[in-house]
N, C-alpha and C positions, 0 to 999 in steps of 0.2 A: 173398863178402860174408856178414858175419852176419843167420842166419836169426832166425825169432821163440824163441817160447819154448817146445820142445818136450814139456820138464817140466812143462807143465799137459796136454796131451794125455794124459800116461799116467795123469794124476788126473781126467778125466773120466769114466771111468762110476763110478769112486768119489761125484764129486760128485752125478754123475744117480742112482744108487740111492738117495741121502741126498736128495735132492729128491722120487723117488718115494715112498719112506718115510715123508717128514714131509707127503705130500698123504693117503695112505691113514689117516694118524693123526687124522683129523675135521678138524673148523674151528673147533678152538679155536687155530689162527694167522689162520687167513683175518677172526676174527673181532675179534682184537686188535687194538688203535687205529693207526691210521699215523700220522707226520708229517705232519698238511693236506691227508690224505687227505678228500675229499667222503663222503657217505653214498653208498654204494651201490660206491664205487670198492675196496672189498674184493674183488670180484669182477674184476679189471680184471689182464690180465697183468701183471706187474712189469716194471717198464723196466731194460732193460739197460744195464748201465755202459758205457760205453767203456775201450779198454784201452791201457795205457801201457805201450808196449814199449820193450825194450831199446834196439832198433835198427830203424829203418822203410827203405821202401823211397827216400826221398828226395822231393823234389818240396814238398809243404806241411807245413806246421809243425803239429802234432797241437792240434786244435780244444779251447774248452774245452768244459767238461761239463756240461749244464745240469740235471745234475739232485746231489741230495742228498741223503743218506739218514740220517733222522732215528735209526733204531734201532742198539742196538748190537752190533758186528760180531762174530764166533764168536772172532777170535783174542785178543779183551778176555778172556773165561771160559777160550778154552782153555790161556791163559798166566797166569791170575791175576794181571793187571794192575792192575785194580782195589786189589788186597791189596797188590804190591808198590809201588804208590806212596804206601802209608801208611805206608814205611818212607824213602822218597827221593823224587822228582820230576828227576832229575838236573840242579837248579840248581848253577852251578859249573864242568858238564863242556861240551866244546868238541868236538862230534862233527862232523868232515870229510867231507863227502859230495867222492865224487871222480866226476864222472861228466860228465853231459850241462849241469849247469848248475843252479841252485835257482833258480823262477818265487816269488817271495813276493809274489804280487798276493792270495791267499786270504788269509781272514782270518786261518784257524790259522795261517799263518806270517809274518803281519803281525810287524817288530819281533824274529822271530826269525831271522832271516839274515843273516849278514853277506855281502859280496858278491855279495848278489844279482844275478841278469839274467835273461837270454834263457834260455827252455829248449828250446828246437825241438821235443826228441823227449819230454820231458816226464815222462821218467823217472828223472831226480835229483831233479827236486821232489818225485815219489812217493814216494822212496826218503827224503827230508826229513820227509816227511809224517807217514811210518811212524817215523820215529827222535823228532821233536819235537813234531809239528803240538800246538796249542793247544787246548784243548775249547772248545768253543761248542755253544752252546745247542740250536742247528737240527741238531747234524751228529753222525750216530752213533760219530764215527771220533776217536780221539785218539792222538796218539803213546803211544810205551811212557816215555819220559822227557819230558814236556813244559813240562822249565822248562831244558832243555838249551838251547846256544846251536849253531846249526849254522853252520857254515863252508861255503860255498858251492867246489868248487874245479871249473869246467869245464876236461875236458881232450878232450873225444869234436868232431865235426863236427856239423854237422845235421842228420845220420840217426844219430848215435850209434854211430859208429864211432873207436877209438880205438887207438895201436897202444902197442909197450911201451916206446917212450922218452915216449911223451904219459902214460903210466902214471908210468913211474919221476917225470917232472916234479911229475906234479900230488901225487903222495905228498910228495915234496918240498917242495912249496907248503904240503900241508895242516899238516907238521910245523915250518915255520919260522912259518905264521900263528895255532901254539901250540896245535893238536889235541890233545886226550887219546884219543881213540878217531879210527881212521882208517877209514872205508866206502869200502871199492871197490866203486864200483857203478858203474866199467867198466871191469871184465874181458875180458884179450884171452887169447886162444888161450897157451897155453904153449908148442906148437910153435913158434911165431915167433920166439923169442929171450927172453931177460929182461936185455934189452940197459938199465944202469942201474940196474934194480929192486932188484937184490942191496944194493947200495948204499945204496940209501933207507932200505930195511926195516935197514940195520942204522943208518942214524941215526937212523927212528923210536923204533928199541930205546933207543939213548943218550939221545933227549930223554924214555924212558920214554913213547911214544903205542902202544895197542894197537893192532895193524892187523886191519880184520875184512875177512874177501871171501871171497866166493863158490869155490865147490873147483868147479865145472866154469861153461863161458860155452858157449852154443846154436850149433849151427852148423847149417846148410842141412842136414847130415848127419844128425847125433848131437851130442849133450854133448861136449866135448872137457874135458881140463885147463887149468885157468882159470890165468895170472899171479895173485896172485903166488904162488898153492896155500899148502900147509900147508907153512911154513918156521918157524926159529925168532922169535916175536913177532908171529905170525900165527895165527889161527885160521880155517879155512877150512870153510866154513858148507855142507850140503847141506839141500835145503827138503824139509818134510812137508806131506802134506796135511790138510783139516777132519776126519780118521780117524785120524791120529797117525802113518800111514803113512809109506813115502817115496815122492816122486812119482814118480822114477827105478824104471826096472823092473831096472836093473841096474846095478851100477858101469862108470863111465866109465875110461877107460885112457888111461896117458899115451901120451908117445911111442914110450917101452920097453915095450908090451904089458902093465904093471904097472896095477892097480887106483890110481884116484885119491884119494890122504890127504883124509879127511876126519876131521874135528876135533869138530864139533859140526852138531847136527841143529834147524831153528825152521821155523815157517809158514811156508810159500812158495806155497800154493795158493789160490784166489778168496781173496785181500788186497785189501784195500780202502783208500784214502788218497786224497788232494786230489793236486792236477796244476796245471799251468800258466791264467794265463787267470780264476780267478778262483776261487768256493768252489766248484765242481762235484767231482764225486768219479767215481774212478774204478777201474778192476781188473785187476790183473795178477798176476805167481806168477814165481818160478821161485829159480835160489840166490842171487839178487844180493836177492832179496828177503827169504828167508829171513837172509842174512847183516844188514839193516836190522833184524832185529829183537832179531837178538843184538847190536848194536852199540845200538842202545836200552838192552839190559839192560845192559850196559856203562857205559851213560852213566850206569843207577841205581846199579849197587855203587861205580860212585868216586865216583859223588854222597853217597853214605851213607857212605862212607868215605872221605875225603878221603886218606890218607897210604897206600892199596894202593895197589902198584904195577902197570905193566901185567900183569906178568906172573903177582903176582898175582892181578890181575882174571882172567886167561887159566884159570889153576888152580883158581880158584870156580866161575867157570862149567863146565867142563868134571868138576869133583869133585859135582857137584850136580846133573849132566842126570840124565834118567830114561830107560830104555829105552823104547821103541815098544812097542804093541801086536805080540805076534806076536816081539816078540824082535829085531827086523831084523837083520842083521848088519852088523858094525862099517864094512865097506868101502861101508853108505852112510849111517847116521847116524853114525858117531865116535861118542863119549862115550855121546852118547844128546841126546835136545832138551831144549833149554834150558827151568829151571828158576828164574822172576826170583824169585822167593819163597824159594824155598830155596839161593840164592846171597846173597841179603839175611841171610837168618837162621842162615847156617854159622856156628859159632862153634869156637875153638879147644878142642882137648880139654887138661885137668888135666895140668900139667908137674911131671915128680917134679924137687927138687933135681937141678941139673949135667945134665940129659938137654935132648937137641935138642929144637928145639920142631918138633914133626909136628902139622902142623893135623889135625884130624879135623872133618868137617862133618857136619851132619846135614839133611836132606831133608826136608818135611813128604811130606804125600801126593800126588804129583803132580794137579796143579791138574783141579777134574772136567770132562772131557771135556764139549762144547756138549751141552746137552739138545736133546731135537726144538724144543722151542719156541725156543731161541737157532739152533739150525742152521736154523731158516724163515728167517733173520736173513739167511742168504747162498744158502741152498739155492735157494728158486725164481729168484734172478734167475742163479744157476750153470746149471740145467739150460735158461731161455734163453737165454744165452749159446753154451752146448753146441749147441743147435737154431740155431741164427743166425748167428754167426760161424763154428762148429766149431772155437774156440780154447781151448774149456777154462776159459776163464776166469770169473769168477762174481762177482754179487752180491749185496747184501743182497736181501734179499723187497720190504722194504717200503723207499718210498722216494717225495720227490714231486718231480714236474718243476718247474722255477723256473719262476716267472709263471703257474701249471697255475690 
């Protein structure tokens, strides 16, 4: 069985030095307003999210969240999300969550789901969350596209397990109910077969839907090679961390001993988004998560573009990421991490008479990295996370319990 999410494990003491760092920097966070924080509740640990995994051990269906968190999250600043919705909101675009199911009882995705239901494991509606959720007033978290319509496609069981003809289907499903952007956000092992998938992925190419997902899925072991990986019409997404890092301490291997294609690099570590059950918020990591946010940014350039095609959406974004910190190399972010801003703003270069058109794009300056005062945003509630669960996973600082 599929274990949890090991990719935040190897971003945990990244997270906890960035937690220690922004305590040794004074209290000028400690001392900044909360959401409905009391006087004196400055002082008060931060409460910890809950986390929405991939795949759970079975048995109850993942509680909801009662808490909120008013402020805004690190991967708003560290993607210059803010900037790139001044350019799109991706009203228009139809992004297919393929997973455990979208819960739209929160208000951010009130009205934006189609085929809504049951989420059990609670991890498609995260994954919803982060691609469209709504802004609201109380909640620090807004999708990267949030006038985006999402496509609900469950094809996983109750624990979030799914194999690769439940795959091949629900890709199927999500391109006949008229997707432009396709999220797998449940990836099974590559070892197992890609029994139908070949298949799909070449009719999403014909109906023109990107397909985005994750380039490895967690196993009790190791990362393995995720279905449907980096094929053609596919972008296959590995997650960084709040450092620009990658979480992975090394590349994943296929079956053949080969390093696993990745394509492009996005957030995948303490994320934050809404879950099943009502507006509670919650946190998880890993590449199904990071591929949620390039398929967000997907949903803003065909929103701002109505007539690219998938593939060229595929070629902006990957002609416009920026490397990592440290240079990483290619066999674990691809391209480099995505750039919503400067995938908005590529423009073609000056065509002499009779010559091919060769886009050439230009990049502004990769978006600034979270200050201390925006990483308090996720830092203290990551390093209780870190002391509490030992899951790595993280959230904002501030934040208040419902009914507190």
């Amino acid at each position: 069985m599929l274990g949890g999410i090991p990719g935040l494990r190897s971003g945990a003491a990244v997270l906890m030095a960035v937690a220690v760092a922004a305590s040794a920097s004074g209290s000028a966070g400690a001392s900044a307003d909360t959401s409905g924080a009391a006087s004196g509740e400055g002082t008060e640990p931060p409460t910890a999210l809950p986390e929405a995994a991939m795949v759970t051990g079975g048995g109850e269906c993942l509680p909801p969240s009662e808490t909120v968190i008013g402020r805004e999250v690190w991967t708003e600043g560290a993607l210059g999300l803010p900037e790139a919705r001044g350019f799109a909101d991706g009203a228009g675009v139809t992004v297919a969550v393929v997973g455990s199911g979208v819960d739209d009882t929160a208000a951010a995705l009130d009205g934006a789901v189609e085929d809504a239901g049951q989420d059990c494991v609670g991890f498609g509606t995260f994954l919803a969350g982060i691609v469209a959720a709504r802004p609201q007033d109380d909640s620090g978290t807004t999708g990267v596209a949030p006038a985006a319509r999402v496509l609900a496609v469950g094809v996983t069981d109750d624990r979030g397990v799914a194999d690769a003809q439940d795959l091949a289907d629900g890709i199927g499903r999500a391109v006949d109910g008229g997707a432009d952007v396709v999220l797998v956000g449940a990836p099974v092992p590559a070892a197992g077969g890609g029994t139908g998938v070949g298949a799909e992925l070449r009719a999403a190419a014909d109906a023109d839907a990107l397909v985005v997902a994750p380039a490895t899925v967690p196993t009790d072991e190791a990362p393995v090679a995720a279905l449907p990986g980096s094929a053609p019409g596919v972008l296959a997404v590995a997650a960084t961390g709040p450092d620009g890092a990658p979480l992975a301490n090394g590349p994943a291997v296929d079956a053949d001993g080969e390093p696993v294609e990745v394509d492009l690099a996005a957030p995948g570590g303490a994320a934050m988004s809404v879950g099943p059950g009502g507006d509670g918020h919650f946190t998880s990591g890993g590449d199904a998560v990071a591929a949620a946010f390039v398929a967000g940014a997907a949903a803003l350039l065909r929103s701002h573009e109505p007539g690219l095609s998938a593939a060229g959406a595929a070629e902006r974004l990957t002609s416009t990421a920026y490397p990592a910190p440290g240079a990483a190399p290619s066999e674990l972010l691809g391209a480099g991490t995505i750039d919503p801003v400067g995938a908005l703003t590529a423009v073609p270069a000056p065509q002499e008479a009779g010559a091919a058109t060769e886009p050439a794009a230009f990049s502004p300056d990769p978006p600034t990295p979270p200050t201390v005062g925006r990483t308090l945003a996720v830092a203290g509630g990551a390093a209780l996370l870190i002391l509490v669960s030992a899951l790595g996973a993280a959230a904002v600082r501030y934040g208040r319990a419902r009914g507190a």
